[in-house]
N, C-alpha and C positions, 0 to 999 in steps of 0.2 A: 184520331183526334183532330178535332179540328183547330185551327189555330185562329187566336181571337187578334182581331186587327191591334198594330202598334197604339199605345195612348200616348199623346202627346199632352207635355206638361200644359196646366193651365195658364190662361195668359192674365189670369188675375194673380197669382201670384207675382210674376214681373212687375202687374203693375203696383202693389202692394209694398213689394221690394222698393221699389224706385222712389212712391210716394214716402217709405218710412226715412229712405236717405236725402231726400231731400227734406224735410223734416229737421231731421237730424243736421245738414250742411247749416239748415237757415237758421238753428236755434244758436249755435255754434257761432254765425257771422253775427247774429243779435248780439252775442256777449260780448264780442271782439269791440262791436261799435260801440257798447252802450262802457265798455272800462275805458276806450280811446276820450271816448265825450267825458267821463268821468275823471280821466288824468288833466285833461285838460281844465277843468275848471279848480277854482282856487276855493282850497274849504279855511283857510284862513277869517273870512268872515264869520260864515258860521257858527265856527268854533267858538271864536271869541265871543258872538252874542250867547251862545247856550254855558259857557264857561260866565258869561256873568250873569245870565238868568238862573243858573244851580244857586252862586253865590247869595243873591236876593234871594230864592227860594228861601234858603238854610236860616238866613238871617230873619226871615218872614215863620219857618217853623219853631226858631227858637224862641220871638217874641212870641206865638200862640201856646206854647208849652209855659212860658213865665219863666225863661231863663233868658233876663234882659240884663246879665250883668257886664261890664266892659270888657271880664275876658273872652264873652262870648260874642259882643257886637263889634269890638273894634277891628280883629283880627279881618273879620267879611267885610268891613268896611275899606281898611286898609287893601284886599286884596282888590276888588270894586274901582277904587282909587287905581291902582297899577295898572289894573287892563284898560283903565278909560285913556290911560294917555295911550293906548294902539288902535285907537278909533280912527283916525286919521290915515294910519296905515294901512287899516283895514277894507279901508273902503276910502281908494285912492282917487277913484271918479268924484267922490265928495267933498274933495280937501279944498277947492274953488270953492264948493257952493256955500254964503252967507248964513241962509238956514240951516245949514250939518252943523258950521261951527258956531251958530249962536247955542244951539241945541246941544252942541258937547259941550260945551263951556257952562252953559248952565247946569251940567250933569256934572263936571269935575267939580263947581263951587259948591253946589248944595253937598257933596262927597268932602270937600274941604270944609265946611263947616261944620259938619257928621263928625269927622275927625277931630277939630279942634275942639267941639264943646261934644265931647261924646255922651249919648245919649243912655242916661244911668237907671232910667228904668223904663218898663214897657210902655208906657205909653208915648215918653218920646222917642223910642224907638218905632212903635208904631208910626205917629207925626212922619220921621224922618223914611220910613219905608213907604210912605205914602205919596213924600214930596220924589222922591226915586222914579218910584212909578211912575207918578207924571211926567217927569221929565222924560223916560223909556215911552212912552205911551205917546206923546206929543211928539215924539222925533219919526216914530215907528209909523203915526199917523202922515207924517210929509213924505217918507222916503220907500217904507214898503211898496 
């Protein structure tokens, strides 16, 4: 019998090994950085703009349905109203700038007016979801 020479493993497997764990290390150190940058930043803004962009949503689906009555508009009005006074907080780099608070002020009064003469059918609901907007739209225009 002859004896057939030693095989020696391939050395593409080492390198295949080595390529998968390094792989595997960098996906791993990606996540670690990408939660660290993500702990770090403050989702308090956010929140509060998508928390009163649902609100106008809701209150923009209920006047397209034709249920513009006040137990339906003032409720989203009133909540609208409460988160607008953490705009300030929210966004504490803006609390100096002239433009943020003419822009929120004009967003709280047209919301205090919303409130005091609530708006009893669709269409000045509509009116009133329109002046909203603007005012969102106009602020969102200087500061995004």
């Amino acid at each position: 019998m002859s004896a057939s020479p030693p095989r020696h493993p391939s050395t593409a497997f080492r390198y295949l090994f080595v390529l998968g764990l390094g792989l595997l290390i960098g996906l791993i150190a990606t996540v670690m950085v990408g939660r660290a940058l993500q702990a770090r930043s403050d989702p308090f803004p956010d929140s509060l703009m998508q928390v009163m962009q649902r609100q106008a949503d809701l209150l923009q689906q209920a006047q397209q349905q034709n249920r513009c009555s006040l137990a339906d508009s003032v409720p989203r009005l009133q909540v609208l109203r409460l988160l607008s006074n953490d705009l300030d907080l929210a966004f504490p780099g803006l609390k100096d700038s002239r433009q943020f608070q003419q822009h929120a002020s004009q967003y709280r009064a047209d919301l205090n007016a919303a409130l005091a003469s609530p708006p009893t059918d669709c269409t000045a609901l509509a009116q009133q979801l329109l002046a909203l907007q603007d005012d969102c739209q106009a602020c969102h225009q200087d500061f995004r």
